[in-house]
C-alpha positions as CSV (number, residue, x, y, z in Angstrom):
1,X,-86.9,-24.7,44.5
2,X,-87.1,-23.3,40.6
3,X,-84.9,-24.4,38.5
4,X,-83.0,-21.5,36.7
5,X,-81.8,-22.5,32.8
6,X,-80.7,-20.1,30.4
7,X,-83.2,-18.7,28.4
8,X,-81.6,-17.5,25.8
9,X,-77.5,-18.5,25.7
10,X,-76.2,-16.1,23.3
11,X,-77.8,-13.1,24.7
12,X,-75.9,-13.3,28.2
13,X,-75.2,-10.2,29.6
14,X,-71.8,-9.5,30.4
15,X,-70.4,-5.8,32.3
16,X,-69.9,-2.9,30.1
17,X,-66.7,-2.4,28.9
18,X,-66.5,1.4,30.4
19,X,-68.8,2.3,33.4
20,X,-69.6,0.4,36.3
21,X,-72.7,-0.6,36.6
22,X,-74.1,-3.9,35.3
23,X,-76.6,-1.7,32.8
24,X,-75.1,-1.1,29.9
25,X,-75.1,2.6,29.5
26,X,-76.3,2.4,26.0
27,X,-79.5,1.2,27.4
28,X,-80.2,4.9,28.4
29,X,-78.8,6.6,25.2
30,X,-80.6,4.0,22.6
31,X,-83.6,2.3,24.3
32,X,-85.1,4.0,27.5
33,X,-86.5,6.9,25.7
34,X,-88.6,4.7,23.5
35,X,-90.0,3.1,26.7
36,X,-92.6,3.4,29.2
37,X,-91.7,4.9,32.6
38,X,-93.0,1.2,34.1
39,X,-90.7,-0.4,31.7
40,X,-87.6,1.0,32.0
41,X,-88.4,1.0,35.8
42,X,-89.1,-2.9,35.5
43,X,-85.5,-3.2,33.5
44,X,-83.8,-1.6,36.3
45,X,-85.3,-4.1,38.9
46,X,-84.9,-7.0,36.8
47,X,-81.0,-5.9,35.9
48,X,-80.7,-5.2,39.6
49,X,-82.0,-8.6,41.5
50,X,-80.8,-11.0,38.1
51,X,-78.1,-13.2,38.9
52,X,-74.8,-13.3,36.6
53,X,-76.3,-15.1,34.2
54,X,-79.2,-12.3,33.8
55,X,-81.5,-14.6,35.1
56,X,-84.1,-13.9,37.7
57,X,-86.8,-15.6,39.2
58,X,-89.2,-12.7,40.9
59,X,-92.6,-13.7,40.6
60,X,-95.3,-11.0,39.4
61,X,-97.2,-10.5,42.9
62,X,-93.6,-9.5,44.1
63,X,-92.8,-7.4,41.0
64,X,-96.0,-5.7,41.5
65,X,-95.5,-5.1,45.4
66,X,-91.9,-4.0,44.6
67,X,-92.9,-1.4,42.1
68,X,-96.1,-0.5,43.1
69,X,-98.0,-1.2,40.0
70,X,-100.8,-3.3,39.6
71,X,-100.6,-6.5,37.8
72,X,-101.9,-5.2,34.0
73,X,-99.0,-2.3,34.3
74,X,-96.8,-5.0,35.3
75,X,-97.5,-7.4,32.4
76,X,-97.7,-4.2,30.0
77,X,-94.6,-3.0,31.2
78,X,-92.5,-6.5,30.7
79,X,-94.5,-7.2,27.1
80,X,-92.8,-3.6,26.2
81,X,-89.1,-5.0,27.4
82,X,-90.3,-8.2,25.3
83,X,-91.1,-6.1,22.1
84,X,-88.0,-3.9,21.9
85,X,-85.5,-7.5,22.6
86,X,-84.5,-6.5,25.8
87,X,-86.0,-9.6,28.2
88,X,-86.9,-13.4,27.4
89,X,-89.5,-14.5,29.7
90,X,-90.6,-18.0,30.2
91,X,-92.4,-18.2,33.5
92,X,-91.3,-18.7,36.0
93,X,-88.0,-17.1,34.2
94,X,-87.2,-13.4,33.1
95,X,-83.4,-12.9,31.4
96,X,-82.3,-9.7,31.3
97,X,-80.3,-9.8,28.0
98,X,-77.6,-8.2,26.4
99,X,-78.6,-5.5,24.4
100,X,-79.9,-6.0,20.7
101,X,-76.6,-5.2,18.0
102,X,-77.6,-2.5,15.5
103,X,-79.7,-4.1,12.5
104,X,-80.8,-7.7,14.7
105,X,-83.5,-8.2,16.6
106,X,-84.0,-11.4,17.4
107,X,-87.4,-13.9,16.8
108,X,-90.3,-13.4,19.0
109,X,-89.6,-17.1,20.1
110,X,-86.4,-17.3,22.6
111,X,-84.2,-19.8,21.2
112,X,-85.0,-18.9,17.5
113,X,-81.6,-17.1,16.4
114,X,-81.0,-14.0,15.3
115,X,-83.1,-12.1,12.5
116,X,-80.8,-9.8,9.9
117,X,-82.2,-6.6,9.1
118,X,-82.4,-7.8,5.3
119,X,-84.5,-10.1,7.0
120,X,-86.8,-8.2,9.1
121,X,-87.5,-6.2,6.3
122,X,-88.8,-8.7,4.1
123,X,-91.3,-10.4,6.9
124,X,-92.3,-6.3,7.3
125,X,-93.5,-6.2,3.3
126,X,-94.3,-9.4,3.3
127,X,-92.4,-11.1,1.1
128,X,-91.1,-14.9,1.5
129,X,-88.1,-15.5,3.6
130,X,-85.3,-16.9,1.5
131,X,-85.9,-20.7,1.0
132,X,-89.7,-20.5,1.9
133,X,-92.1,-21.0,-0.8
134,X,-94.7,-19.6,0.7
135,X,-96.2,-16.5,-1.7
136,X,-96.9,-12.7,-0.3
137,X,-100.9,-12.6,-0.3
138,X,-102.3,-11.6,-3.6
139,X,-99.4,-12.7,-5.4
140,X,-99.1,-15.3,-8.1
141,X,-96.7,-17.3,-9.3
């Protein structure tokens, strides 16, 4: 039997606070246009066969077979829910996780915290994270 942990404890999802459903309706209105029919498709199964915690434990040959896509759809589709902060995955693992608050997105890593926009921006241009002494490229001190 797998063992289920947490993936990521501070992303749990938790019921909307209007609707009914366990997806948040913002998911449609902010994220599902930016996605992939196979993604958002993939979101829907994962939200729908996750236990209360978010987590589920459907391995890819099932995912596949469920969806009717073929195993490089599959991993594109979930590496799409990975890039926009909506999944963790940790084989054999996937956590369906609460959606991403304006201006955070958190570290590719699960487990690594929360990045601030401030933040974000500064790994975009390059620039050293506050603390770091590590220089931008081409730069001297």
């Amino acid at each position: 039997m797998i063992e289920k942990r947490i993936l990521i404890p501070e992303r749990l999802r938790h019921p909307p606070t209007t609707g009914w459903s366990w997806i948040d309706r913002r998911f449609l209105r902010a994220h599902a246009e930016r996605l992939s029919r196979e993604a958002v498709l993939l979101y829907f199964v994962l939200s729908a066969v996750a236990d209360r915690h978010g987590l589920s434990f459907y391995g890819d040959g099932t995912l596949a077979t469920l969806l009717r896509m073929t195993p490089p759809a599959l991993a594109q589709a979930r590496d799409e829910l990975l890039e926009h902060d909506l999944i963790a995955h940790e084989p054999p693992l996937t956590q369906v996780l609460s959606l991403p608050l304006g201006g955070q997105h958190r570290r590719r890593q699960p487990g690594q915290g929360l990045l601030q926009l401030g933040e974000l921006f500064r790994q975009i241009a390059g620039e050293p994270l506050p603390g770091s002494d590590s220089l931008r490229p081409g730069r001297r001190p």
